[in-house]
C-alpha positions, 0 to 999 in steps of 0.5 A, spaced: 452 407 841 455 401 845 452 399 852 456 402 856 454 409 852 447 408 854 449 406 861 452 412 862 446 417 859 441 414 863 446 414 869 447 422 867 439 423 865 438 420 872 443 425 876 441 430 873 434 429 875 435 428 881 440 434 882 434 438 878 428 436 884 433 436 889 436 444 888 429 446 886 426 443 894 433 447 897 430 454 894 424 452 897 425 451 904 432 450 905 431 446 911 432 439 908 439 435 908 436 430 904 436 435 898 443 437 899 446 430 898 442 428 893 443 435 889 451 433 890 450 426 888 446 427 882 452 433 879 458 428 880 453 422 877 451 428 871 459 430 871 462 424 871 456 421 866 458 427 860 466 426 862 465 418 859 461 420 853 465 425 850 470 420 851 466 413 848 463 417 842 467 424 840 473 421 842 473 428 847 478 425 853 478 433 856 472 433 861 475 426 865 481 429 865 480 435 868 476 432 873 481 427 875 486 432 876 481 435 880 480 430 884 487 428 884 489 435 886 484 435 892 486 429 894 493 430 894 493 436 897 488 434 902 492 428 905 499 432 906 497 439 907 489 438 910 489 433 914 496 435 918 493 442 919 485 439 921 488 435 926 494 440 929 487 445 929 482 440 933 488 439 938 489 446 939 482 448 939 481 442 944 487 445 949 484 452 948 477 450 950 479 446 956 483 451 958 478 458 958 471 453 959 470 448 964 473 440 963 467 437 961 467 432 955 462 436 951 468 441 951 474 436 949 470 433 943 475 437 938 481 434 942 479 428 941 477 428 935 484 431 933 487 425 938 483 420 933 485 423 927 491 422 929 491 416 930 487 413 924 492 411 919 496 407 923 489 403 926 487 401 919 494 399 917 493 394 924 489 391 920 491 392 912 492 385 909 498 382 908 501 383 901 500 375 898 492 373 898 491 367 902 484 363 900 483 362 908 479 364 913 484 369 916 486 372 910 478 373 908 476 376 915 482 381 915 481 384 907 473 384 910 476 388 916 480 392 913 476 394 907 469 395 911 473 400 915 475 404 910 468 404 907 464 405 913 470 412 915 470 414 908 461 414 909 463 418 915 467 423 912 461 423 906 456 424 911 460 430 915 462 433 908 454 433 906 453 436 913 457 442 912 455 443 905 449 444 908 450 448 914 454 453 910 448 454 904 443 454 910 447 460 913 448 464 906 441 464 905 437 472 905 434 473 912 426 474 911 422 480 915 415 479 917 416 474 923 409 474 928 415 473 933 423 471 935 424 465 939 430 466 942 434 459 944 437 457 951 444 455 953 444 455 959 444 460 965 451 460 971 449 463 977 443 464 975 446 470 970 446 470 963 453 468 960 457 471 954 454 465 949 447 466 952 448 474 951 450 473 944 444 469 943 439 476 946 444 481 942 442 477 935 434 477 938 434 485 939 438 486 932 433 481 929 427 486 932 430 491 930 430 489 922 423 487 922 419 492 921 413 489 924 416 490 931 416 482 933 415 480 941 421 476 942 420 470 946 426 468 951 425 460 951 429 456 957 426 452 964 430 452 970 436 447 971 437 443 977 444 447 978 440 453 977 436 458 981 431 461 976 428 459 970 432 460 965 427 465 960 426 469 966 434 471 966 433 471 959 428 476 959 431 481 964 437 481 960 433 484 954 429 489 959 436 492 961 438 492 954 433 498 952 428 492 949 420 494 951 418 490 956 411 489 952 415 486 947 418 481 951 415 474 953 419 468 956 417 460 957 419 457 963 418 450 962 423 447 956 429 443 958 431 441 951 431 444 944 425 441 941 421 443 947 424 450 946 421 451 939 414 447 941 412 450 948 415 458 945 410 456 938 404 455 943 406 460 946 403 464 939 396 467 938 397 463 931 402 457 930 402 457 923 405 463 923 412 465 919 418 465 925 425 468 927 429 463 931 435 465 934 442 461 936 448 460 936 451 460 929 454 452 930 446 450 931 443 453 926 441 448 922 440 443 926 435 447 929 432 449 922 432 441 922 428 441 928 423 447 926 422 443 919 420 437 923 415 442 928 411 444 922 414 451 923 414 456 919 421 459 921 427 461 919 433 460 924 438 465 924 445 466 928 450 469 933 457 469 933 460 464 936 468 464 939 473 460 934 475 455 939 468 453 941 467 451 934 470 445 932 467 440 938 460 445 937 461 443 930 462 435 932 456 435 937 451 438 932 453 432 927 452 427 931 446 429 933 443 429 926 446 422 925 442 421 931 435 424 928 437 420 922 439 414 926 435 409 921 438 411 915 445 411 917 444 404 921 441 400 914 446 404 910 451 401 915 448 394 915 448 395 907 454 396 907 457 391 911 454 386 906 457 389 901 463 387 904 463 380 905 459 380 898 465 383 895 471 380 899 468 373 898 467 373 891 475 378 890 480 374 895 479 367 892 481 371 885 488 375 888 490 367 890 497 367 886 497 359 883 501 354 886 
């Protein structure tokens, strides 16, 4: 068995391990993005790690070859149907929400994230280097650009992959009964009246009630505004009284003005804290809220409402960027890691690209 055998092994032992705890902390509490990224990571490493020993000690290309069709298939497939049709349905989607909601950037998000697509390719080839290497410090500050921006985009893409992944897996999960309470999440009030994506919200709650055969007080959560003339929990409970729900099972807290707030003060609200709750949302913030409720010490289970198409996309765009915020110590080290890693690497290849004189 060669060097590089063993090398391979271990680096299979290793992802493999790694998949194994990471999967067994997503089946016991689902609400960890960490897990999610390793599980993937130590698969590909377990994959790619079989791959190479059949190849090096049975002669068994099979497994490589497969998994770089694969790979190639995807990527081929991605560059010209996927990513033409990402961006035609973020400009889209980004046209349609300004024209039905109100023109605010929050709401053009998916426009300018299509925009920015767009636009990608033909920045980065603002900045590729030229063809023949030039041992100077022009050529090595462009090949260092260039090549650090196609790192940090594509640690971007892999970190918005992870994201997805596992806000699909969170949301396939079996609903659990058996919650002390349902703790229904503001969004904001226009008018003073409840709104259609606020209403979903409260719909969700009552079918969340109705599921659970302990009958659980449904929490309505929001403060009031400064554009609003009431106390957005108070709107929100008598939304849920003119629906048919008993007026004894409903509550509201008045006081929250952000997500986090909503999940603390409606937990205090509890006659026991450490008691299993339902949270409910709009399906584009499930996990992040989930997240939340993991980082509170809550023991809760988040759930969705229906969320039209179009506002998903720059939904989907705000909820990733404010888990990258959450997690903004991470992805600067692992910015900064890589911007080493970089010079590092242009220093030591540009000189090796010079053709001699």
């Amino acid at each position: 068995m060669t060097t590089f055998t063993v090398l391979a092994v271990a680096l299979g032992i290793l992802g493999a391990v790694s998949a194994a705890v990471a999967i067994t902390r997503i089946v016991r509490d689902p609400r960890r993005i960490s897990a999610y990224a390793y599980s993937i990571v130590g698969l590909g490493a377990a994959l790619l790690s079989l791959g190479l020993v059949l190849y090096l000690e049975a002669g068994w290309p099979q497994v490589l070859l497969i998994t770089g069709v694969i790979a190639a298939g995807a990527l081929l497939l991605g560059n010209l149907i996927g990513y033409p049709a990402l961006i035609g349905f973020l400009i889209w989607a980004g046209i349609t929400t300004v024209r039905r909601e109100a023109r605010s950037l929050p709401n053009m998000l998916s426009l300018v994230a299509g925009i920015g697509l767009l636009l990608l390719p033909t920045t980065l080839a603002l900045f590729e280097p030229a063809a023949v290497a030039r041992d100077d410090l022009a050529y090595h500050l462009q090949y260092g650009t260039h090549l650090g921006l196609l790192l940090l985009v594509t640690y971007l893409a892999c970190c918005f992959g992870i994201f997805i992944v596992a806000s699909v897996a969170y949301r396939f999960r079996k609903p659990r009964t058996g919650a002390e309470a349902i703790i229904v999440l503001g969004s904001g009030l226009v008018n003073g009246k409840v709104p259609p994506l606020l209403a979903s919200r409260l719909l969700r709650g009552i079918k969340a009630q109705q599921r659970d055969a302990g009958r659980p007080v449904i929490i309505t959560s929001g403060g009031q505004g400064d554009d609003e003339p009431r106390p957005e929990g108070a709107a929100m409970r008598d939304y849920l009284i003119e629906q048919g729900v008993d007026p004894e099972l409903v509550a509201a807290e008045e006081e929250s003005t952000s997500t986090e707030e909503n999940l603390t003060y409606s937990q205090r609200m509890l006659p026991d804290s450490t008691a299993p709750v339902t949270v409910v949302t709009s399906s584009y913030h499930v996990f992040r809220a989930a997240l939340l409720t993991r980082a509170l010490g809550l023991r809760a289970q988040v759930v969705g409402a229906p969320t039209v198409w179009y506002y998903l996309p720059g939904a989907i765009i705000r909820e990733f960027a404010a888990v990258m915020r959450d997690h903004l110590r991470i992805h600067v080290v692992a910015v900064a890691a890589i911007i080493v890693l970089t010079m590092a690497f242009t220093h030591w290849i540009v000189p090796a690209l010079v053709l001699p004189a």
